[in-house]
C-alpha positions as CSV (number, residue, x, y, z in Angstrom):
1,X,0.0,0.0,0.0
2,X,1.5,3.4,-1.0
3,X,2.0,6.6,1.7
4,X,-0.4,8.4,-0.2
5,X,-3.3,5.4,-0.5
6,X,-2.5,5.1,3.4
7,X,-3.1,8.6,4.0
8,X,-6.5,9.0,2.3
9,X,-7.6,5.6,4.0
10,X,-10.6,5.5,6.2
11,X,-9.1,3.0,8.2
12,X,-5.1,4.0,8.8
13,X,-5.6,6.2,11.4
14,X,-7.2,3.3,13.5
15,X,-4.5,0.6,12.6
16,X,-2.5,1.5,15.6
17,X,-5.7,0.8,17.9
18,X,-6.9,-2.4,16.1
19,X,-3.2,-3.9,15.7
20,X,-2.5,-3.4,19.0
21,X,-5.8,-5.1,20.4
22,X,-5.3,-7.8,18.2
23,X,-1.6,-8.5,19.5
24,X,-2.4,-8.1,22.8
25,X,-5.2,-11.2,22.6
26,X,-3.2,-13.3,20.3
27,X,-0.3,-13.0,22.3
28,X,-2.1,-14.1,25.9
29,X,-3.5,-17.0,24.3
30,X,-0.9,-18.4,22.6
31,X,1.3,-18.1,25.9
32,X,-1.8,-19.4,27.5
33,X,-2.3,-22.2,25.5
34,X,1.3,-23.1,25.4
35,X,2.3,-22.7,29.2
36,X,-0.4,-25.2,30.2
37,X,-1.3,-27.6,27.1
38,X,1.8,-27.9,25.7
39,X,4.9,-28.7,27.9
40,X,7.6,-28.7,25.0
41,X,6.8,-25.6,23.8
42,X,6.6,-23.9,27.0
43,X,9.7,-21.8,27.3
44,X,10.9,-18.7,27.4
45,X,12.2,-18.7,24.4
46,X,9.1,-19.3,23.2
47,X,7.6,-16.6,24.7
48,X,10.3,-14.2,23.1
49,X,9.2,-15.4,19.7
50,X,5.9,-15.0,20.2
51,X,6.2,-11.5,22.5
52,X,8.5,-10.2,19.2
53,X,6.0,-11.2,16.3
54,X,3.0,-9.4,18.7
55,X,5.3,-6.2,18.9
56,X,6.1,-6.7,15.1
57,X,2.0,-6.4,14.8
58,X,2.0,-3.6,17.0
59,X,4.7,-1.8,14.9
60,X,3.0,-2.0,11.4
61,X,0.2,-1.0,12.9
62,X,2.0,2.4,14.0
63,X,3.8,2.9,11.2
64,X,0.3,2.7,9.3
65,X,-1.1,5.3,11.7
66,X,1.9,7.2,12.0
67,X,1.5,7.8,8.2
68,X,-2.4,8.6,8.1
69,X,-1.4,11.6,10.1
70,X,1.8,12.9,7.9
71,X,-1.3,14.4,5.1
72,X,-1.1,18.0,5.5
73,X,-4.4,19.8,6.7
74,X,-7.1,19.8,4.2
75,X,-10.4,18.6,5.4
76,X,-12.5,19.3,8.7
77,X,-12.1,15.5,9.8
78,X,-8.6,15.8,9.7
79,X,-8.1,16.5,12.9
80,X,-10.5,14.0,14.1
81,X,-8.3,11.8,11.9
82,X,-4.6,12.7,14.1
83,X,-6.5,12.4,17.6
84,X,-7.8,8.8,16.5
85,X,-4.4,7.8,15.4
86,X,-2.3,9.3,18.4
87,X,-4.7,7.4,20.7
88,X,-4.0,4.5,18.9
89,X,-0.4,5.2,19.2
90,X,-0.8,5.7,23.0
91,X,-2.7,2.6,23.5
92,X,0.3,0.7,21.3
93,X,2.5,1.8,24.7
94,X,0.3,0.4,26.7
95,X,-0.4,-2.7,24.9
96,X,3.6,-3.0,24.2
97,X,4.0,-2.9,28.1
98,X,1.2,-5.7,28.6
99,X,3.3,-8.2,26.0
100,X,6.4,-7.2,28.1
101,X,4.8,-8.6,31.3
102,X,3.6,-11.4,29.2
103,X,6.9,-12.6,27.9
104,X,8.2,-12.1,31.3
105,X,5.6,-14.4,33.1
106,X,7.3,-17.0,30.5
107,X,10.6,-16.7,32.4
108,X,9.0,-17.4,36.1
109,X,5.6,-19.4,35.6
110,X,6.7,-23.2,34.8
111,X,4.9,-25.2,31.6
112,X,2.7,-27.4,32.9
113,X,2.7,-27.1,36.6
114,X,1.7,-29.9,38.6
């Protein structure tokens, strides 16, 4: 998708928001799925791989939001447009901090407990 398509697009300014909602829930139940059905795959390292490709999410989702509010100011909804997609790149903290404790419960919480 060009910088020019993703600027006139209806739904880049909310890409940050969705992105990082979607991450967020993919992320917990993978780990949650792994650290108690799956004992071989239940390691940190896993939880690395899985914590980066949910911040890799996050981060196109940014960049896609980032870009929606580079247009200069044309329209009235622009600025409607910029408070959606800084939200969305506040929430994308936020969300990136939840992940963080995730991968980390990876390092203290055993696979499969008994």
């Amino acid at each position: 998708m060009a910088v020019s398509s993703l600027q006139e697009s209806r739904l880049a300014p909310w890409a940050a928001l969705i992105a990082s909602f979607v991450a967020t829930a993919l992320n917990q139940q993978f780990l949650a799925d792994v650290l108690r059905y799956d004992c071989r795959l239940g390691s940190a390292s896993t939880g690395i791989v899985a914590g980066l490709l949910s911040l890799a999410l996050i981060a196109v989702g940014c960049w896609m939001s980032w870009v929606a509010t580079r247009a200069p100011f044309e329209r009235t909804t622009d600025a409607t447009r910029r408070f959606i997609a800084r939200l969305g790149l506040l929430f994308a903290v936020l969300a990136g901090v939840a992940i963080a404790w995730q991968v980390l419960a990876t390092f203290m919480v055993p696979a499969c407990p008994d």
